[in-house]
C-alpha positions as CSV (number, residue, x, y, z in Angstrom):
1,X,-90.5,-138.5,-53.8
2,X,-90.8,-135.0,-54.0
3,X,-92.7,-132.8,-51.6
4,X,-95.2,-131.6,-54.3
5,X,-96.0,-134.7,-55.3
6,X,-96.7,-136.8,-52.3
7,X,-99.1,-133.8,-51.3
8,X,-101.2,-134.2,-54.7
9,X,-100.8,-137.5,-54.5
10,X,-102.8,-137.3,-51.0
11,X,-105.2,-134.9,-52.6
12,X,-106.4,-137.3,-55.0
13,X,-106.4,-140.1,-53.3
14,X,-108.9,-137.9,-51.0
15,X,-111.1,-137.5,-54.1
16,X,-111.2,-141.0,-55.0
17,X,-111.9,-142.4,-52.1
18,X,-115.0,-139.6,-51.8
19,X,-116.3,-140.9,-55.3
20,X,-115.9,-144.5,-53.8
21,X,-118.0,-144.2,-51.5
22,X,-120.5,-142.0,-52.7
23,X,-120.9,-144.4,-55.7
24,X,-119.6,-142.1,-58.5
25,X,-121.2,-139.7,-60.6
26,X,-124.5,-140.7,-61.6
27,X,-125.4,-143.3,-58.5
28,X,-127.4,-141.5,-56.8
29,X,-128.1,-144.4,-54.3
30,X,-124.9,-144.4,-52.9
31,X,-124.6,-140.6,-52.8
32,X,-127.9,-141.0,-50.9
33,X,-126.4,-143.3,-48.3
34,X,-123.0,-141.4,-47.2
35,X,-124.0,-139.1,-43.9
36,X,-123.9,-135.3,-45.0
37,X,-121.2,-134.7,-42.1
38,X,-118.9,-137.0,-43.9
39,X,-118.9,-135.3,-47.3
40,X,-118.2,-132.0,-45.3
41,X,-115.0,-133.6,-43.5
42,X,-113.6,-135.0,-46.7
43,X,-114.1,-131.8,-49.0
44,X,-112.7,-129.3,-46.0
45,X,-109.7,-132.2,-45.9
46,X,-109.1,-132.3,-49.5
47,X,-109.1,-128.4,-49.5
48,X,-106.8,-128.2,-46.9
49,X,-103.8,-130.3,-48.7
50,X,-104.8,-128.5,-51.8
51,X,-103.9,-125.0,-49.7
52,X,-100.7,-126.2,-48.9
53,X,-100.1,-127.2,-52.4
54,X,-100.8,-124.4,-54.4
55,X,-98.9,-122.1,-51.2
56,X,-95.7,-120.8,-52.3
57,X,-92.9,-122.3,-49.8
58,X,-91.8,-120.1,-47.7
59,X,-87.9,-119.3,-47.5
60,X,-85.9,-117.9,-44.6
61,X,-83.7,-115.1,-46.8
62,X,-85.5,-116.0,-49.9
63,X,-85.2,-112.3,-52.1
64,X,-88.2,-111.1,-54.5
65,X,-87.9,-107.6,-56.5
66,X,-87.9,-104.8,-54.7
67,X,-91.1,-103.3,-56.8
68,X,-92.7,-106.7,-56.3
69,X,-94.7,-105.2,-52.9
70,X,-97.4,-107.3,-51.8
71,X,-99.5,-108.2,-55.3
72,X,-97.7,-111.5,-56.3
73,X,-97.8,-112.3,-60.1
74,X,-101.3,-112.3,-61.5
75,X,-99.8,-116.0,-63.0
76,X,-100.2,-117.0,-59.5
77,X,-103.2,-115.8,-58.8
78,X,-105.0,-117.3,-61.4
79,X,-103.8,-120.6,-60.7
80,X,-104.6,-120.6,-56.9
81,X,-108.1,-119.5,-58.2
82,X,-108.4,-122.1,-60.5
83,X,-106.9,-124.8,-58.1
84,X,-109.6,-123.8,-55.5
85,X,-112.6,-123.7,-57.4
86,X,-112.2,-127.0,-58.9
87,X,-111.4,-128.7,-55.9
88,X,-114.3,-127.2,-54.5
89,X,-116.2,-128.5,-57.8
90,X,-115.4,-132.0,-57.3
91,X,-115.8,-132.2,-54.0
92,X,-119.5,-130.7,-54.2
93,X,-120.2,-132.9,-57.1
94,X,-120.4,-136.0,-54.6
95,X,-122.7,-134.2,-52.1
96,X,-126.1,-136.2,-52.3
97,X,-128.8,-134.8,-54.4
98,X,-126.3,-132.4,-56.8
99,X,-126.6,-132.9,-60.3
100,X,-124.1,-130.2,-61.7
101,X,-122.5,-127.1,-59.9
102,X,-120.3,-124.6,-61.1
103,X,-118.2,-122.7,-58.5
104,X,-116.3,-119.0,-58.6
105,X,-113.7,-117.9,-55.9
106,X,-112.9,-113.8,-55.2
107,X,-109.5,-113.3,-53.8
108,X,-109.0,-110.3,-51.4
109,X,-105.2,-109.9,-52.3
110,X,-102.1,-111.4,-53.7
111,X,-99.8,-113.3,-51.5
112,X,-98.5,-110.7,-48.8
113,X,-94.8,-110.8,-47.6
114,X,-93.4,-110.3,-44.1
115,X,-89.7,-108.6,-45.1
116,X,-86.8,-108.8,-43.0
117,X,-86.1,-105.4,-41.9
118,X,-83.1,-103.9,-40.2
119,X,-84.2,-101.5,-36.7
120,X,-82.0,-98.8,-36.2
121,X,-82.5,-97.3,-32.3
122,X,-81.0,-93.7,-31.3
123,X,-80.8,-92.3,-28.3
124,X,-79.9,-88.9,-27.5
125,X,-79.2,-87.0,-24.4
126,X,-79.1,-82.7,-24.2
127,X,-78.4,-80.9,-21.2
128,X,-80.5,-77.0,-21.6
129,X,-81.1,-74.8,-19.1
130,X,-84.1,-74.5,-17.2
131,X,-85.9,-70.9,-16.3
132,X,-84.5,-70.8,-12.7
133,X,-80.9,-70.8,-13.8
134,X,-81.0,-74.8,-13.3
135,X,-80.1,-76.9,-16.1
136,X,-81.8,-80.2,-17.4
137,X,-81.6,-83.3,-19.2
138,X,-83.4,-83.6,-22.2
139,X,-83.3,-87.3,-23.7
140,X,-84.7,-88.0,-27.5
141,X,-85.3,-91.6,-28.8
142,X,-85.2,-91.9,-32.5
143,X,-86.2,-95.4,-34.2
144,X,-85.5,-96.2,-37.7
145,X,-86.8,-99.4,-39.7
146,X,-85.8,-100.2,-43.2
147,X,-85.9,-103.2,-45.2
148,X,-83.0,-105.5,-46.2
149,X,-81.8,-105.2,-49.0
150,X,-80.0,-108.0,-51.7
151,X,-78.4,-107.1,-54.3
152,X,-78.4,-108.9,-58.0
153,X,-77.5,-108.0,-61.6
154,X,-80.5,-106.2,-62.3
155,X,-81.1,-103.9,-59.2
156,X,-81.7,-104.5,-55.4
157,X,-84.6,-107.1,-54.1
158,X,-86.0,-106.6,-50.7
159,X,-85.0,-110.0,-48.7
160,X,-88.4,-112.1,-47.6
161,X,-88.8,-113.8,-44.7
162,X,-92.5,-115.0,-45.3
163,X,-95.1,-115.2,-47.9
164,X,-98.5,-115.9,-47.2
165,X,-101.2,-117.0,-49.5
166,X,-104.4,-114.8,-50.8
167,X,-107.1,-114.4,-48.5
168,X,-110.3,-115.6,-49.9
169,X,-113.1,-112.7,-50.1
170,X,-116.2,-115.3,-50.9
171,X,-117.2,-117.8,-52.6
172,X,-120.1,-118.0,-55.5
173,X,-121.8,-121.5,-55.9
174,X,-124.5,-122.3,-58.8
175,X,-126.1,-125.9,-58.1
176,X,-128.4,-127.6,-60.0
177,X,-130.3,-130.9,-58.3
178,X,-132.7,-132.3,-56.4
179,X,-133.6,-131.2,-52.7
180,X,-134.6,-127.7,-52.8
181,X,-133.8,-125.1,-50.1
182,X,-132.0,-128.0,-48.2
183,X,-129.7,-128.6,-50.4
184,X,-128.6,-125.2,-51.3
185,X,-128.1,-125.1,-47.2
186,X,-126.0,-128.2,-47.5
187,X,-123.5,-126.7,-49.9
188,X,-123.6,-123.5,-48.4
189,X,-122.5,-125.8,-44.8
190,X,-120.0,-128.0,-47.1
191,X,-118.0,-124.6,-48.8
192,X,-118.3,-122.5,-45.0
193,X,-116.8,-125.7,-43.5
194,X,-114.0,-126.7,-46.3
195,X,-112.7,-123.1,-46.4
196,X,-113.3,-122.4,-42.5
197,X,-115.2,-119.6,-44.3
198,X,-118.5,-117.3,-42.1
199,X,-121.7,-118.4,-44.2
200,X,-122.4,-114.5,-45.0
201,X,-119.3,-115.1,-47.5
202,X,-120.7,-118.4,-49.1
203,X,-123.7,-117.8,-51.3
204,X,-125.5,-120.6,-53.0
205,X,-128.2,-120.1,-56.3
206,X,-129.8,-122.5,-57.9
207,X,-128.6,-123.1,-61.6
208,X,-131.3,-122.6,-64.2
């Protein structure tokens, strides 16, 4: 089975079994009884395979355009924003007490690449004369670092080594529900943990 699909496989397996035992949409007695430190684990698990899922693999030698830079496609981007937010979605939905939530991600960046670069070292000794009649050595060092570059039909592509996936800038959260201040304090705990995110980067509203 393919890669892609054992991971999503895993992913929703992780949901299901969340909506198992909090009871489902709508029970709020079994949402009640699942401990809040539970629905925390599973939702920062469930976000974790999700990362690796919607990460681009990384290649050894793999080659990308050479006006490419760091941006990644904005096709990309919008899917790895999509993906997040409605994992986060359904993994809030089950926390105890939450009625409806809506939930926006800000990105910091595309995907940023590591290149694999070619390091050109010189080294050169002069012998000059001093002011006493002597003479001297004068050495220079001279370091020069340029990309690798491939070549295909359509130009030259800059050869990647490693690609690493948007940083996430914050996270929005509207909830509507029962609990008041608590539970806006639980979902701010539930999307700091998932994401491994600081809680000054998490804000919660209520929904009207």
């Amino acid at each position: 089975m393919p890669k892609e699909e054992v991971k999503q496989e895993m992913t929703d397996s992780i949901w299901q079994r969340l909506a198992e035992i909090t009871g489902g949409k709508g029970n709020n007695k079994g949402k009640g009884n699942i401990p809040a430190w539970v629905i925390i684990a599973l939702l920062a698990l469930g976000v974790y395979c999700m990362y690796f899922i919607a990460s681009p693999a990384s290649k050894e030698g793999a080659a990308v355009p050479q006006d490419a830079g760091g941006g990644g496609g904005a096709g990309f981007l919008l899917a790895y924003k999509a993906q997040l937010e409605r994992e986060l979605q359904q993994g809030l939905e089950s926390v105890a007490g939450v009625k409806e939530v809506k939930v926006m991600v800000t990105l910091d960046s595309g995907p940023v690449y590591d290149y694999l670069q070619n390091e050109e070292n010189t080294k050169r000794t002069t012998e000059e004369e001093d002011g006493s009649g002597g003479t001297r050595l004068v050495g220079e060092n001279t370091a020069r670092v340029e990309a690798v570059m491939s070549q295909n039909g359509s130009g030259q592509e800059a050869v990647v080594i490693r690609e690493w996936t948007p940083r996430i800038a914050g996270v929005m959260v509207t909830v509507k529900g029962s609990g008041g201040a608590q539970l806006l304090f639980d979902v701010t705990q539930a999307v700091s943990s998932a994401l491994n995110l600081p809680a000054h980067r998490v804000k919660v509203l209520p929904m009207d």
